[in-house]
MARZA-315591 format. One line per 10 residues: for each residue y, x, z of C-alpha. Coordinates in Angstrom, 3 decimals, padded with zeros to 6 digits. Example, Ala and Ser with C-alpha at 12.3 -4.5 7.8 and 13.67 -1.06 7.14 Angstrom:
% MARZA-315591
-004.500 012.300 007.800 | -001.060 013.670 007.140
END
This chain:
% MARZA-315591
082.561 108.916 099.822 | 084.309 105.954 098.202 | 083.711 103.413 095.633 | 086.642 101.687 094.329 | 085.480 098.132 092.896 | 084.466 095.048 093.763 | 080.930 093.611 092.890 | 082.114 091.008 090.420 | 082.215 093.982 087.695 | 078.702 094.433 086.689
079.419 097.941 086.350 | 080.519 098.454 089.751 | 077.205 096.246 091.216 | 075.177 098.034 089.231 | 076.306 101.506 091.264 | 076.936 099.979 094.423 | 073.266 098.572 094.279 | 071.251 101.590 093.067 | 073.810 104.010 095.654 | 072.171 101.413 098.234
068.758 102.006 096.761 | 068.781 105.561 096.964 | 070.602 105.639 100.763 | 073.620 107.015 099.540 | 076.496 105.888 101.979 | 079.653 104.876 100.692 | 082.671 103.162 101.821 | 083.577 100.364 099.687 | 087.387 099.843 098.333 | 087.109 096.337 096.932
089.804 096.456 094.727 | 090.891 094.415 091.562 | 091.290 095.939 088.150 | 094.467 093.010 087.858 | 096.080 092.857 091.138 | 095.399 096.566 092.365 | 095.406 098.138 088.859 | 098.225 100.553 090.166 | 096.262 101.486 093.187 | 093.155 102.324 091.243
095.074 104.698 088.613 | 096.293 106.426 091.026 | 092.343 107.736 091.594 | 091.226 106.994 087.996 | 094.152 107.784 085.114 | 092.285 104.867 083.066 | 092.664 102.770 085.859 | 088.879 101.284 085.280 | 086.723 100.833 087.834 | 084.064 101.811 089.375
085.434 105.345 090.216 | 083.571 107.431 093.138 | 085.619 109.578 095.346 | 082.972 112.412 096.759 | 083.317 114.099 099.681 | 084.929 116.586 098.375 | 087.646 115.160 096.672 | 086.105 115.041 093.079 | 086.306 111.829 091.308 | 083.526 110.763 088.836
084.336 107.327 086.663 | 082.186 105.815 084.350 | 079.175 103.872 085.766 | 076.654 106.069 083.817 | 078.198 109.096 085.094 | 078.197 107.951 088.835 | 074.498 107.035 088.353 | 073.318 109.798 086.479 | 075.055 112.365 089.762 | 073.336 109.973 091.817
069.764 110.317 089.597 | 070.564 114.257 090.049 | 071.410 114.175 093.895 | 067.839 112.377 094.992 | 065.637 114.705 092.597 | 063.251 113.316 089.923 | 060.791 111.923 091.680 | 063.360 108.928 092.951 | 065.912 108.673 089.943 | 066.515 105.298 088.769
065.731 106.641 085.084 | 063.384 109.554 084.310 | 064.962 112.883 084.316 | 063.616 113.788 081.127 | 061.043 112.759 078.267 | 059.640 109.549 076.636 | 060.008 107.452 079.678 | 063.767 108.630 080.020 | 064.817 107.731 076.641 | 062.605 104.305 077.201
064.765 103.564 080.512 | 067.783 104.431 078.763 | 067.060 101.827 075.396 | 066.784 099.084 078.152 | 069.837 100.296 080.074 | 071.831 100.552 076.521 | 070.709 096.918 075.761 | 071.812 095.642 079.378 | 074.813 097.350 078.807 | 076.056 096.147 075.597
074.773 092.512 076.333 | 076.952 092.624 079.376 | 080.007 094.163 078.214 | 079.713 091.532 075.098 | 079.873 089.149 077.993 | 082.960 091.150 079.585 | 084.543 090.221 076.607 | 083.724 086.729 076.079 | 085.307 086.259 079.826 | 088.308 088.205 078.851
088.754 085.948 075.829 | 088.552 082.840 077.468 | 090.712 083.563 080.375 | 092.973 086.175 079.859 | 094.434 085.383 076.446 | 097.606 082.723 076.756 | 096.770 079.219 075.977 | 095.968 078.625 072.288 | 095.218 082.334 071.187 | 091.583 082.252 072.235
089.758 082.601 069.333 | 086.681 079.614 069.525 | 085.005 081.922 066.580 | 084.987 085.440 068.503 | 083.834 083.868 071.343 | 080.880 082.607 070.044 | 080.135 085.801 068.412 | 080.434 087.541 071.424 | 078.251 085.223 073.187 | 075.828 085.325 070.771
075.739 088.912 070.938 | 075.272 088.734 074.727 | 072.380 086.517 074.408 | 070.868 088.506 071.442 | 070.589 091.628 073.925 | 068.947 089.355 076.828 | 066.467 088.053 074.154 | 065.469 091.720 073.485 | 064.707 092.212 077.352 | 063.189 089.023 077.851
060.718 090.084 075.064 | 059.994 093.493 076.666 | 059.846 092.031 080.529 | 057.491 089.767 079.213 | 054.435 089.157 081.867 | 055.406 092.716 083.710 | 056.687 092.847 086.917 | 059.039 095.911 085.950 | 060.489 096.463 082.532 | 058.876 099.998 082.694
056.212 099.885 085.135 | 058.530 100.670 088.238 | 061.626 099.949 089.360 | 064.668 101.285 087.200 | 067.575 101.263 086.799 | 066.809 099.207 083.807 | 065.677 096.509 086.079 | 068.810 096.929 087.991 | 071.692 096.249 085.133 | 069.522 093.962 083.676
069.403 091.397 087.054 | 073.147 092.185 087.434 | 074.192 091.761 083.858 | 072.095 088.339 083.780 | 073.711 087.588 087.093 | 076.870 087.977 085.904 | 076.203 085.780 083.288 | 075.542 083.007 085.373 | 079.467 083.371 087.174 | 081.480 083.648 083.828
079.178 082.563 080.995 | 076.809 080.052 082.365 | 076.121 078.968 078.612 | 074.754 082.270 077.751 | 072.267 081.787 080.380 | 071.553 077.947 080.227 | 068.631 076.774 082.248 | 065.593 077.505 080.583 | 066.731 080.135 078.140 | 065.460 083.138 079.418
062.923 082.034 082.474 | 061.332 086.169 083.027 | 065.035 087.066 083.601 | 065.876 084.397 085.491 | 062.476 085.277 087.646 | 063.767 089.058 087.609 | 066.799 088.391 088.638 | 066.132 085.874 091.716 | 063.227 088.304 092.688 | 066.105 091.271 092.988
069.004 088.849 094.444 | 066.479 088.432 097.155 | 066.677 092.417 098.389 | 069.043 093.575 100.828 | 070.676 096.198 097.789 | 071.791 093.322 095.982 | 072.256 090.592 098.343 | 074.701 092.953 100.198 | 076.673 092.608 096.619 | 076.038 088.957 096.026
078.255 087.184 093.938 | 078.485 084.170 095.756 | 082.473 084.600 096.662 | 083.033 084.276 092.713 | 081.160 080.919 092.153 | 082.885 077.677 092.078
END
């Protein structure tokens, strides 16, 4: 198998890490949405990663679909988010949250660094970021004193560390010192296991 992205998307982290999680081998394609966009269309038509090339040829895009075949392929008893019931819709809020917060942030990067000098828009921006930090306030209110946001690790846990993590590379003032200490804590405690320090983002800090 083969998953085409590299682990500054928090989208493709957030499979690569929970692939690692569940030991579910893959070879990594590191490529770039911008300099290998041609490449990656020629396996995705959207030419968006992450994309996962199966065994068998069959190519599933979309993080949430990757994860939820992966959820499927280990059985319910280690899925990342509950197969079914209460505590699957639970996971999923959180997830959704983590999500949108992130992709908010996605956004905000986009804005500030993709649009020609003088279009960026200083109002959308902040709106965005405000956004992002609205949906990290939510999950810093239901981490509180926990150690998981749902009593185990999940794959809320997961986008939630790499969302805030990515945060910290292209919108450090979404995540100022200080502003959201129980997902700072989360997030340090997970950039500390092997899943996620084999995907650290180190190579995109300056």
């Amino acid at each position: 198998m083969q998953l085409l992205g590299r682990d500054l998307s928090p989208f493709v982290r957030r499979v690569a890490v929970s692939l690692d999680l569940l030991g579910i081998d893959v070879e990594r394609r590191h490529l770039a949405t911008g300099a290998d966009f041609e490449e990656i269309k020629r396996v995705n038509p959207l030419g968006r990663v992450p994309a996962l090339v199966l065994d068998d040829g069959e190519v599933l895009v979309d993080s949430q679909a990757i994860l939820d075949w992966a959820d499927q392929e280990v059985g319910p008893e280690r899925a990342l988010i509950p197969l079914t019931g209460p505590e699957r819709r639970a996971v999923l809020k959180s997830v959704s949250i983590a999500l949108g917060a992130v992709e908010k942030a996605v956004q905000s990067f986009y804005e500030r660094k993709q649009k020609a000098e003088g279009r960026t828009d200083p109002a959308w921006v902040e709106r965005l970021n405000g956004q992002a930090a609205g949906g990290l306030a939510a999950l810093e209110a239901a981490l509180g004193d926990q150690e998981w946001l749902h009593g185990r690790l999940t794959q809320a846990d997961i986008t939630t560390a790499v969302a805030y993590d990515f945060m910290t590379v292209t919108g450090p003032d979404i995540v100022a010192e200080g502003r959201f200490p129980k997902l700072a804590a989360l997030t340090e405690r997970l950039n500390a296991t092997p899943p996620f320090q084999a995907t650290d983002l180190a190579p995109f800090r300056q």
